[in-house]
Wavefront OBJ file of the C-alpha trace (Angstrom):
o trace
v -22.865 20.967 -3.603
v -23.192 18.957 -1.033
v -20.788 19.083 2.301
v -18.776 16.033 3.806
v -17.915 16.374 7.291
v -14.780 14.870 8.608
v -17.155 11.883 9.673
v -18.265 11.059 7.297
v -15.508 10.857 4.540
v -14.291 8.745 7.914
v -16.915 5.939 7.404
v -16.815 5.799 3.035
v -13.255 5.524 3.969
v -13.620 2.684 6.713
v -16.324 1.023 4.022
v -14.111 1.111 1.059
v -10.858 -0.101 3.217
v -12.729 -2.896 4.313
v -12.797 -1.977 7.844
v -15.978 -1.205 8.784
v -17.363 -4.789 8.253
v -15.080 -7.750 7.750
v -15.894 -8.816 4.287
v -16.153 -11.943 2.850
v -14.077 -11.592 -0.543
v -11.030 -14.275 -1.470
v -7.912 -12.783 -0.470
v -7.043 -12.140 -4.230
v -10.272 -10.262 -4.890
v -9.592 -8.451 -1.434
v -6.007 -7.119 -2.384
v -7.220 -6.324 -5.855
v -10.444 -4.221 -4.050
v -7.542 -2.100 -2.248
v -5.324 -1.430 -5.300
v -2.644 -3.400 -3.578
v -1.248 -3.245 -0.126
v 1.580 -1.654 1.326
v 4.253 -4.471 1.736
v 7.995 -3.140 2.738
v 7.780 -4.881 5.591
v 6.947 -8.383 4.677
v 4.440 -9.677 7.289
v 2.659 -6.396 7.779
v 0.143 -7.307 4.947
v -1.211 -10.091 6.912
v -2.139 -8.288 9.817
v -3.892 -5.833 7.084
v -6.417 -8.545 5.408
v -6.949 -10.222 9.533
v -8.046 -6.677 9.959
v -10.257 -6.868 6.634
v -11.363 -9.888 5.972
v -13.762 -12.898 7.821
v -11.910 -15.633 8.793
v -8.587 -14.625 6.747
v -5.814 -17.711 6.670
v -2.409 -16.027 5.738
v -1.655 -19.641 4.349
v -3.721 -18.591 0.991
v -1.854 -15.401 0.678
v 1.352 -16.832 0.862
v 0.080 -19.513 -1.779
v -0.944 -17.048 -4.005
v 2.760 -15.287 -3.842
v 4.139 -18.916 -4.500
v 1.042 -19.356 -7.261
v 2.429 -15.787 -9.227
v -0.537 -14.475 -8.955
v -0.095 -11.863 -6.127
v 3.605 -10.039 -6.731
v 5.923 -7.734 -4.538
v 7.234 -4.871 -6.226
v 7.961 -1.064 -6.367
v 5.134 0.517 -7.918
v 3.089 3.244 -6.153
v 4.707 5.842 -4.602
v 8.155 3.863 -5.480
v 7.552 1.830 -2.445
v 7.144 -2.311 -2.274
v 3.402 -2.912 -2.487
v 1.902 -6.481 -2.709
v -0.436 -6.435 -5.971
v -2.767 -8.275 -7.662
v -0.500 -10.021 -10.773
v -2.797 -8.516 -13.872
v -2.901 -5.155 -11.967
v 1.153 -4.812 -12.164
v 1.188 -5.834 -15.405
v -1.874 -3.267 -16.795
v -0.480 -0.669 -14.739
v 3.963 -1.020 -14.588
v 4.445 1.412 -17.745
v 2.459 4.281 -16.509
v 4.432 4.462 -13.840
v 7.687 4.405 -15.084
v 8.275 7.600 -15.405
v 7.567 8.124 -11.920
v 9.571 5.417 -10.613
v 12.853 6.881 -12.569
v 12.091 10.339 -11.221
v 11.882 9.392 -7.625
v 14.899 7.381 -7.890
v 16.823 10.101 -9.157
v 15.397 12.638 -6.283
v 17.193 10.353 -3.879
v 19.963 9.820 -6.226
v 20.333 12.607 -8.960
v 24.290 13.576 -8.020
v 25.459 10.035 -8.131
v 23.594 9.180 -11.067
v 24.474 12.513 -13.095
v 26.407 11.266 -16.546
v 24.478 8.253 -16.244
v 22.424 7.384 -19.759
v 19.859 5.770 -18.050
v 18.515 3.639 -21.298
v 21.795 2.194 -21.698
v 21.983 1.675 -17.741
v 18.262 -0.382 -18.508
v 19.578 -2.470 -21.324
v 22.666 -3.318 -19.645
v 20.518 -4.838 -16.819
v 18.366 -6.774 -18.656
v 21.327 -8.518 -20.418
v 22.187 -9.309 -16.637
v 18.827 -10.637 -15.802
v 18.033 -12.633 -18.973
v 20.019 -15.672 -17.910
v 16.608 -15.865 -15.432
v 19.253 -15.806 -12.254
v 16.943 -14.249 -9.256
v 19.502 -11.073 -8.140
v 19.594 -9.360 -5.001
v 19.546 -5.336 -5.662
v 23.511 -5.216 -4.671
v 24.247 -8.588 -6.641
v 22.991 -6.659 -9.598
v 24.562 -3.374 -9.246
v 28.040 -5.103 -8.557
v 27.852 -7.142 -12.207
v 27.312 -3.542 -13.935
v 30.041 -1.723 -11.508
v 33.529 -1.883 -13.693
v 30.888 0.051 -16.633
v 29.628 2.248 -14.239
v 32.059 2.741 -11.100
v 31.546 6.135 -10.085
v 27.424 5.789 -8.891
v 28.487 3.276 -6.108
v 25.936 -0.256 -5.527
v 23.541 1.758 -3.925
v 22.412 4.324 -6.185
v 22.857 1.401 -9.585
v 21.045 -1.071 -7.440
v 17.869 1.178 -6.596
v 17.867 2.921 -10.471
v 18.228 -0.632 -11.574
v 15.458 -3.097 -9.338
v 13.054 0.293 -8.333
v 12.666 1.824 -11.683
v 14.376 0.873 -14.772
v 13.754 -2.993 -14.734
v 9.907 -4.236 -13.584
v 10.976 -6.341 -10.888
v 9.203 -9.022 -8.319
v 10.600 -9.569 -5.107
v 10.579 -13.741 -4.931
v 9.311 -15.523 -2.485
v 9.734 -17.032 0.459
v 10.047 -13.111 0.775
v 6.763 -12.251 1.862
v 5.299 -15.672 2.821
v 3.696 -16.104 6.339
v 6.098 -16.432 9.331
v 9.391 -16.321 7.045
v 12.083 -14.428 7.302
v 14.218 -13.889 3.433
v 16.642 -11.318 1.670
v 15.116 -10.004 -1.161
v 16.083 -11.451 -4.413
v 14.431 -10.092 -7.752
v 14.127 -11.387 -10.734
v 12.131 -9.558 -13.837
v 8.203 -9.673 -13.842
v 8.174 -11.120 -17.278
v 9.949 -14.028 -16.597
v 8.380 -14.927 -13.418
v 4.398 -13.738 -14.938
v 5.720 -15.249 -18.176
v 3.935 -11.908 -19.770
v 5.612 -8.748 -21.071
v 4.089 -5.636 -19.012
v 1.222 -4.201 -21.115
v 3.177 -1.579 -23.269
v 2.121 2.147 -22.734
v -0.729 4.115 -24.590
v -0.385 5.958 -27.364
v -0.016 9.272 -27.026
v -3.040 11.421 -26.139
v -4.776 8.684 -24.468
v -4.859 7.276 -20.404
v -6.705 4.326 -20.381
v -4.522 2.854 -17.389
v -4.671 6.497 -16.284
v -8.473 6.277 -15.962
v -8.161 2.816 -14.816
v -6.598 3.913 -11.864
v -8.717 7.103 -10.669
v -11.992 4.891 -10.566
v -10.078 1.921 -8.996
v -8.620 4.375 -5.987
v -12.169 5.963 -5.855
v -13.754 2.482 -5.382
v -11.244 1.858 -2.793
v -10.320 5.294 -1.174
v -13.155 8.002 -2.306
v -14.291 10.650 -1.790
v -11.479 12.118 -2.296
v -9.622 15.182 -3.870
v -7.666 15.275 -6.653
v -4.139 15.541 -4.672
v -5.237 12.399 -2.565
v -4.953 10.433 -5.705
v -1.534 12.151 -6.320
v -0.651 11.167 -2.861
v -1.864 7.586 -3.427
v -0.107 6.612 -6.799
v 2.573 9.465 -6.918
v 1.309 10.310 -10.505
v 1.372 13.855 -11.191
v 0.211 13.897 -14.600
v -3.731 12.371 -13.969
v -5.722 15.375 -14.826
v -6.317 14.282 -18.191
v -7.581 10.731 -17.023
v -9.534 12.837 -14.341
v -10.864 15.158 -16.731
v -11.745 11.892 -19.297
v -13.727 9.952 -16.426
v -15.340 13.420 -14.546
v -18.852 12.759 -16.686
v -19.133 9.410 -14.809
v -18.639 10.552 -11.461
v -20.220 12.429 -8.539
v -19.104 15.390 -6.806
v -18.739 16.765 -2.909
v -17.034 19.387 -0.809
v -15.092 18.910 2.231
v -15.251 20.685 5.089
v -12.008 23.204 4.030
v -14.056 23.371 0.122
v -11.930 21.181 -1.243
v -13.851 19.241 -4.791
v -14.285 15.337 -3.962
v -14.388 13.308 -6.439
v -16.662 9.771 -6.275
v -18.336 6.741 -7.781
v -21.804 7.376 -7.919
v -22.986 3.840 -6.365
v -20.103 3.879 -3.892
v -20.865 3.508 -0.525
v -21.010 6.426 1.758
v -22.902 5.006 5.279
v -24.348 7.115 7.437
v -21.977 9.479 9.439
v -23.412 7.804 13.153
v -22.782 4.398 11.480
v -20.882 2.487 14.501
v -17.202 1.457 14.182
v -15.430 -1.138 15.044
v -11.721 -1.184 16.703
v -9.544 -2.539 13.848
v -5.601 -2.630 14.433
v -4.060 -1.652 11.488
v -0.070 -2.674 10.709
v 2.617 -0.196 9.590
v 2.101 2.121 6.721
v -1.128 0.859 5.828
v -2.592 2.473 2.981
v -5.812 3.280 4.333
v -3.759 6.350 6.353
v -0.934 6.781 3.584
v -3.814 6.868 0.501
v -4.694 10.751 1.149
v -2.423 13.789 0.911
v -5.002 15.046 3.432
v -5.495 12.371 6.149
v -7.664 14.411 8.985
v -10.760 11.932 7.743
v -9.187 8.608 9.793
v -5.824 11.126 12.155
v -5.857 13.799 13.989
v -3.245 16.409 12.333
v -0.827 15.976 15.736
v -0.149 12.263 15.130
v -0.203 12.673 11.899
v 3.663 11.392 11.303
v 2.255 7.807 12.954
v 1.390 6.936 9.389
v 4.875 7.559 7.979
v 7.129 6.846 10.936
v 5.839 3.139 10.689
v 3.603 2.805 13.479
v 1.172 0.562 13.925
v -1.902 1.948 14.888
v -5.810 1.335 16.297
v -8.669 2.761 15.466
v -11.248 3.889 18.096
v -14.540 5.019 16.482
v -12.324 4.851 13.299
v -10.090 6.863 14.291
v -6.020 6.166 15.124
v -6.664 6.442 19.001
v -3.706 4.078 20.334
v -0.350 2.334 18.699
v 0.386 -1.200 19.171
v 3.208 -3.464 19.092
v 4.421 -6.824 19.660
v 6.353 -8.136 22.762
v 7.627 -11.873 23.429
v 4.711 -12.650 22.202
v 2.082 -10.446 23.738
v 0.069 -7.127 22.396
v 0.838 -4.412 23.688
v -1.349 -1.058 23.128
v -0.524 2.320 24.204
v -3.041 5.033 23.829
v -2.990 8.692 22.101
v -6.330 9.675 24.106
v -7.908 8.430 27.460
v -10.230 5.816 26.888
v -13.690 5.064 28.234
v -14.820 1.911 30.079
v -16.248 0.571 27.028
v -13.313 1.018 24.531
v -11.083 -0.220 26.896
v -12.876 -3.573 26.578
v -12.983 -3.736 23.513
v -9.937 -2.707 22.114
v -8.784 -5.181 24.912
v -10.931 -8.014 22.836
v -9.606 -7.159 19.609
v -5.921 -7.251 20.908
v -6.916 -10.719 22.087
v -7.947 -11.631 18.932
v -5.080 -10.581 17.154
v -2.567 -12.330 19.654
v -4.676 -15.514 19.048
v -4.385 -14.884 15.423
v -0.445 -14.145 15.731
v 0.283 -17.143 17.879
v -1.944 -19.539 16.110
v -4.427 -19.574 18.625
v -1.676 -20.620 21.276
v -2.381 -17.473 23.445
v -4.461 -14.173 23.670
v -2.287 -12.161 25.352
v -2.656 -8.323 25.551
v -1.311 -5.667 27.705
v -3.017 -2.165 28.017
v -0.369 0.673 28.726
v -0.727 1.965 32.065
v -2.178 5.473 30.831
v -5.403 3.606 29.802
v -6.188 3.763 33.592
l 1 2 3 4 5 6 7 8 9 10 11 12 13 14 15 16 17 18 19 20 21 22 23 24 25 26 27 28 29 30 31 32 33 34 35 36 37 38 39 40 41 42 43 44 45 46 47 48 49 50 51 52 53 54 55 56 57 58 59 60 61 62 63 64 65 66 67 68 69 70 71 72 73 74 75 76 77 78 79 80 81 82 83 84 85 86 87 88 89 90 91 92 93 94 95 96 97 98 99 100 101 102 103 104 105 106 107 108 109 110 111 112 113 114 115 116 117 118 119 120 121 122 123 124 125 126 127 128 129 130 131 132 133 134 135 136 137 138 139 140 141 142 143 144 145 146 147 148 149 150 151 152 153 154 155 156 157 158 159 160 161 162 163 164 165 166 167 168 169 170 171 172 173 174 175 176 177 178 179 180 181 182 183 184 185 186 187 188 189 190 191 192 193 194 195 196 197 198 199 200 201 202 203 204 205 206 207 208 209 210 211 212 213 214 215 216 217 218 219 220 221 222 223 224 225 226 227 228 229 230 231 232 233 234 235 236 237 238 239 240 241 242 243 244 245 246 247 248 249 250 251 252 253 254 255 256 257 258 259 260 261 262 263 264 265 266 267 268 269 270 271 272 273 274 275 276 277 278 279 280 281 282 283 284 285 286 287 288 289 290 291 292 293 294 295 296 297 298 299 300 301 302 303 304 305 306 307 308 309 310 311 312 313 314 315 316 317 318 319 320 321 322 323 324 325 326 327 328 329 330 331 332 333 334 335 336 337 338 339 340 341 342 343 344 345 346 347 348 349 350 351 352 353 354 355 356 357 358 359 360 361 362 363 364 365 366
């Protein structure tokens, strides 16, 4: 079977993310490509497509929030990710059960006694009046039934996991700054969620393991665990395996693949790309030594933004009064200097609508 060094499961990754070339796709067709985007922190999405995509305007992506057909909302993981409208809706109900269980990790003492289907039902006689809710708003309506939880733990069950909820705009739209109120994806997609399989059948299941291999692959089994936070795939794995193509990593691991995915050449240059916080092409892998060295490996979940050098995270980056700054992991040559000096230009420009291209190199780059 054939080996994949470190390298290049580095470039198939950089290809499928979108980062090795800029692409040309509509910003709907882009976010759809990556299975969503990681979104807790509202603007960091648009720094992710500038990253991705040719001549990206964040205008269109906050029209397409405003349009309904890009949403904000807890799926993957349990965490806010901004996704394509048909994929929440094909994909919600497998991931329900996940949703309640991670929920209850955080919450399982407070929520003991609780009957969470009545809990559900409750809130959705709440929502129905179509009154956009914020997540303590909610939890305070179904308090005098439920006192002992506390806001907190009733909100999260509630707007996370028990209800399919969108976070509304202007939450999420380009340059604004908004609470979070939710209201139910049905009556803002004016569609009920597809309703789950029957039982012994995945289709969404399968659905999902050749989607994150188109955007993420090669990859192991517990990357796409990592990825979606489903831990009962092996059946859609096993029900798709005849279609794909198998490697080993450097360690033996199995990779799994689309067989006319692309996988460029190892040597295939790089560009610098500056990637926002939690981006998904670093949180998408239980085992993320293909794009981070193992010591900064926290970067990715701490909420740092991060470059990548030879497509690798090489430096972090922030924004201050207005200017780029980039502080680096590893010394830098001559040449990398420059350019991730160009691209931080770029990216001030883009942040400052071409008002300024301030950047400031941390003194260690010397």
């Amino acid at each position: 079977m054939t080996v994949l060094d470190s390298r290049a499961l580095n470039r198939a990754t950089l290809a499928r993310q979108l980062l090795l070339d800029r692409a040309d796709l509509p910003v709907l067709d882009a976010v759809a490509h990556l299975c969503g985007l990681q979104a807790q922190e509202p603007q960091e999405p648009f720094v992710g497509l500038w990253s991705r995509l040719r001549d990206f305007d964040p205008v269109i992506l906050s029209d397409l929030l405003t349009q309904r057909r890009l949403v904000r909302t807890h799926l993957m993981r349990r965490t806010v990710h901004l996704l394509a409208a048909d994929d929440v809706l094909a994909w919600r109900a497998r991931h329900d059960g996940m949703l309640r269980q991670r929920v209850l990790g955080v919450y399982r003492s407070e929520l003991a006694g609780v009957d969470l289907d009545e809990l559900a039902s409750a809130g959705r006689a709440v929502m129905a009046d179509g009154e956009p809710r914020s997540m303590g708003e909610l939890a305070r309506l179904l308090a005098s039934r439920w006192p002992d939880p506390g806001p907190r733990a009733l909100g999260e069950m509630l707007v996370a996991a028990l209800i399919p909820m969108v976070q509304l705009p202007p939450r999420g739209l380009w340059r604004t700054r908004a609470g979070v109120r939710n209201a139910t994806l049905a009556s803002w997609l004016g569609r009920e969620i597809d309703p789950p399989a029957p039982q012994g059948c995945d289709p969404v299941g399968a659905a999902l393991v050749r989607r994150y291999l188109a955007a993420f692959g090669p990859a192991a089994t517990a990357d796409l665990r990592a990825w979606c936070g489903l831990a009962g795939l092996p059946a859609a794995v096993a029900s798709v395996r005849e279609e794909l193509v198998t490697f080993r990593d450097e360690r033996g691991r199995e990779l799994l693949d689309l067989p006319g995915a692309p996988r460029p050449d190892p040597d295939t240059p790089a560009p610098v790309r500056f990637l926002p916080a939690f981006d998904n092409a670093l949180l998408g892998y239980h085992d993320r030594s293909r794009i981070v060295d193992d010591a900064d490996r926290g970067l990715s979940v701490a909420g740092a933004r991060v470059v990548l050098v030879d497509g690798r995270v090489a430096a972090t980056w922030g924004v201050d009064a207005g200017t780029v700054t980039v502080t680096p992991l590893r010394p830098f040559s001559r040449s990398e200097r420059v350019t991730v000096a160009e691209q931080g230009e770029a990216l001030a420009s883009f942040l400052s609508d071409d008002e300024h291209r301030r950047v400031h190199l941390d003194a260690s780059f010397d």
